[in-house]
C-alpha positions, 0 to 999 in steps of 0.5 A: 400195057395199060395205054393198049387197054385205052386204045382198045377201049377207044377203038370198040367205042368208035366201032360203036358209034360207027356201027350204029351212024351207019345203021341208023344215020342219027349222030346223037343216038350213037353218041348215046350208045357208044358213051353208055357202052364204053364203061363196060368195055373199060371195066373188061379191057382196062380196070375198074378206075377207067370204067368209072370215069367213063360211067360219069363221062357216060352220065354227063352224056346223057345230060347233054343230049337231053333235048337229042332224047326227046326228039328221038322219043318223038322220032323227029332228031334229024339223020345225017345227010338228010336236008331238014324240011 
């Protein structure tokens, strides 16, 4: 059963990442959004383990996308299928 609990938590964190690419066309912040949502479906659908590594996955996100925060503070990170100026 555990491998379903994964596979769901997977599937709503790619949902996520749709959801908001197709409401906001900014890759990064849906990058953002499903990595810091993904721990708290892991700690609902799969266990508290998952949930955890998830959460540091989620920190080392953050980290990556430091510059991505930035341009999306500024409102100048480019949206996908838009030509850069």
């Amino acid at each position: 059963m555990q491998s379903l609990d994964n596979s769901v938590c997977l599937t709503v964190a790619f949902g996520i990442w749709l959801a908001v690419v197709f409401t906001t066309r900014i890759s990064s912040l849906s990058a953002l959004i499903a990595a810091l949502l993904s721990p708290v479906f892991a700690w609902y659908f799969a266990d508290p383990r998952v949930a955890a590594v998830l959460a540091i996955l989620a920190v080392l996100v953050i980290i990556r996308h430091k510059d991505n925060i930035v341009r999306l503070r500024r409102g100048e990170e480019p949206k996908i299928g838009l030509k850069r100026k």
